[in-house]
C-alpha atoms as an extended CHARMM CRD file, in Angstrom:
* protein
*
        70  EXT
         1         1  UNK       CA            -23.7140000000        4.8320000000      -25.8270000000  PROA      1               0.0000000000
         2         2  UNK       CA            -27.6160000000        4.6310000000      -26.7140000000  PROA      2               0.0000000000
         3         3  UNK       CA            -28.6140000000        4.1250000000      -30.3590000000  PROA      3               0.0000000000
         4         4  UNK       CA            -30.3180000000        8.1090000000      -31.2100000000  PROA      4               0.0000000000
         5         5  UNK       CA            -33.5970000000        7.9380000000      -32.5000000000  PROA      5               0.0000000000
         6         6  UNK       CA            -34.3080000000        9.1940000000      -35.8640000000  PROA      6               0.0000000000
         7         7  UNK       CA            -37.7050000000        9.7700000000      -36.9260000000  PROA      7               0.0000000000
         8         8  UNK       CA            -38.6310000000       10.0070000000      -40.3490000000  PROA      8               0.0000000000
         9         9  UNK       CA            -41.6430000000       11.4610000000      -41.5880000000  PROA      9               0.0000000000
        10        10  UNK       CA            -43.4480000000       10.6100000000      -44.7500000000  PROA      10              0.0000000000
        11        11  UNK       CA            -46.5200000000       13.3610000000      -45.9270000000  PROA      11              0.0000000000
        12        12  UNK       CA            -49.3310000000       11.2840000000      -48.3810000000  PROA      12              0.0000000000
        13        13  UNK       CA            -51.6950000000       12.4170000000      -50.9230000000  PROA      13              0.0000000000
        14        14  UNK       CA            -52.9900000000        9.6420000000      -53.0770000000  PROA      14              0.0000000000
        15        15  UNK       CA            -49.9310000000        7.5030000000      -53.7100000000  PROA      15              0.0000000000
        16        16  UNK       CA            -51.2460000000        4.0000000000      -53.4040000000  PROA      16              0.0000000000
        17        17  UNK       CA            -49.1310000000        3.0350000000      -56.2230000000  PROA      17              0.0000000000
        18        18  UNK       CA            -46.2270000000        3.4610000000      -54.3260000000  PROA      18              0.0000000000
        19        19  UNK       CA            -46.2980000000        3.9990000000      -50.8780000000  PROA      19              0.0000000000
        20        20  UNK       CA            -46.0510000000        0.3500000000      -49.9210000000  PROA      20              0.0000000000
        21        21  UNK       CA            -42.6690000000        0.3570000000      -51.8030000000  PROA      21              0.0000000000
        22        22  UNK       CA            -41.9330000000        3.3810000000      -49.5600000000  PROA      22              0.0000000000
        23        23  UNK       CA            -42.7660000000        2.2130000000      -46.7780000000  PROA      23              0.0000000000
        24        24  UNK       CA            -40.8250000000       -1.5500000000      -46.9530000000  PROA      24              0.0000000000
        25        25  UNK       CA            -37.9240000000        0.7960000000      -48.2290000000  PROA      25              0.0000000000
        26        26  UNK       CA            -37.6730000000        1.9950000000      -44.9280000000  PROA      26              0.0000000000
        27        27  UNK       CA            -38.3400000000       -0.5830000000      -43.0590000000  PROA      27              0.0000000000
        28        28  UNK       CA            -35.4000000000       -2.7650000000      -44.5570000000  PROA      28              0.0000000000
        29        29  UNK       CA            -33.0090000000       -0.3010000000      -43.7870000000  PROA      29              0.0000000000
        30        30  UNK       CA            -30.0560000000       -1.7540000000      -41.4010000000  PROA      30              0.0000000000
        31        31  UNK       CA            -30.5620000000        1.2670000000      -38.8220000000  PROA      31              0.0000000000
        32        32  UNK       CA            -33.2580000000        0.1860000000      -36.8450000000  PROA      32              0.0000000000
        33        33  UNK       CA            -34.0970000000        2.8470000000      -34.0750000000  PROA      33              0.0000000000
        34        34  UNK       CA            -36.4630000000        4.9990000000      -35.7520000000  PROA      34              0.0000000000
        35        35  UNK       CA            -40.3400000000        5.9850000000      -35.5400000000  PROA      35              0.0000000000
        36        36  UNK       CA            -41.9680000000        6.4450000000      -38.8280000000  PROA      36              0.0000000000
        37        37  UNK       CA            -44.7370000000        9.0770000000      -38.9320000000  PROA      37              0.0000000000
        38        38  UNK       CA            -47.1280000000        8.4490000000      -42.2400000000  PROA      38              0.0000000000
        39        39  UNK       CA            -49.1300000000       12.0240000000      -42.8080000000  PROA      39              0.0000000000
        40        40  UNK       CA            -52.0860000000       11.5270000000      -43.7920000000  PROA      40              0.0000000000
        41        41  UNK       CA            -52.4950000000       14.9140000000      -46.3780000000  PROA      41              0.0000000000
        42        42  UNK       CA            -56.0580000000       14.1120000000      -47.7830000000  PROA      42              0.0000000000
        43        43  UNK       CA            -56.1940000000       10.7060000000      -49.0570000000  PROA      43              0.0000000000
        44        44  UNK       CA            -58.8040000000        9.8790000000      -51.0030000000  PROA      44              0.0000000000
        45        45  UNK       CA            -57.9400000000        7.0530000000      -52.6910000000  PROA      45              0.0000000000
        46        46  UNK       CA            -56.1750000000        3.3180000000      -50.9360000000  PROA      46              0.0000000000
        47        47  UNK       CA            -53.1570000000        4.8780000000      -49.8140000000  PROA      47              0.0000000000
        48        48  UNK       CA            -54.5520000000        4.6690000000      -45.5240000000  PROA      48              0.0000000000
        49        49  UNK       CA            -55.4400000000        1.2990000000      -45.9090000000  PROA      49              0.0000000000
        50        50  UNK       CA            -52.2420000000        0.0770000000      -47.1560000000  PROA      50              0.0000000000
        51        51  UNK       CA            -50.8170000000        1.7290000000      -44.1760000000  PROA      51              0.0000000000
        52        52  UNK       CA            -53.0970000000        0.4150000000      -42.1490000000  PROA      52              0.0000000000
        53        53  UNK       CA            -51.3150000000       -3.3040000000      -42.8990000000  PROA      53              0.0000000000
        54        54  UNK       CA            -47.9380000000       -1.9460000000      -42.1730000000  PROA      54              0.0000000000
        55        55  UNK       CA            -49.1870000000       -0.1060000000      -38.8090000000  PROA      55              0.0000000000
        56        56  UNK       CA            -50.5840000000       -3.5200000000      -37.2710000000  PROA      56              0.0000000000
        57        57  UNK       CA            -47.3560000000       -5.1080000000      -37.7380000000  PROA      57              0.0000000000
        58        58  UNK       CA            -44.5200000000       -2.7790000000      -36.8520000000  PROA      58              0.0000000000
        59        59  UNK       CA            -44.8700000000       -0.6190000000      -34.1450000000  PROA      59              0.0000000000
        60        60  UNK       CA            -42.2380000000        1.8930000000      -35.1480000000  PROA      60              0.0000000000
        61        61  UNK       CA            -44.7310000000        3.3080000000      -37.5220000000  PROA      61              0.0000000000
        62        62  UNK       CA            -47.7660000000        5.8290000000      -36.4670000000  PROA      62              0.0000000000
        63        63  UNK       CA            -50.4250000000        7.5660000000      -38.8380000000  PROA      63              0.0000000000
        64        64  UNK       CA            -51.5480000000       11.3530000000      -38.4440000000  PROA      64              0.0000000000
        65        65  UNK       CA            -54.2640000000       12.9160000000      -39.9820000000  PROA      65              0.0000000000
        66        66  UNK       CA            -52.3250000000       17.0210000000      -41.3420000000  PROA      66              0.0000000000
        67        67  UNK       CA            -54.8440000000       19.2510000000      -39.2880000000  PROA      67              0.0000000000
        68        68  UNK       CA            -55.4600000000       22.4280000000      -41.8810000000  PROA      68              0.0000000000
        69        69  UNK       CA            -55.9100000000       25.7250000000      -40.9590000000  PROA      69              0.0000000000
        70        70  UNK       CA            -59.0060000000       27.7040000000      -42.3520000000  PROA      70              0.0000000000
């Protein structure tokens, strides 16, 4: 039987205190077949290019910029 995969979305706005901690959090975690989606909500502080690191080296993990409706 095939492993399901689980995706696991994460929305941001300004938490580069913490999202790298987030971030490894899930990455550590003994099930391995998921895609981690990082929403970008607005950031205007370091938060995307902290990301940025942990998109180069783990291809499970993708960035969006939230598209807002006027």
């Amino acid at each position: 039987m095939k492993t399901p995969l689980v995706s696991i979305i994460i929305p941001m706005y300004n938490v580069e205190n913490c999202i790298a901690t987030c971030v490894q959090s899930v990455i550590k975690q003994s099930y391995t077949n998921f895609e981690l989606l990082l929403i970008d909500d607005g950031c205007i502080d370091k938060t995307c290019d902290i990301c940025r690191e942990f998109i180069e080296n783990d291809k499970r993990i993708s960035y969006k910029k939230a598209k807002w409706r006027s």
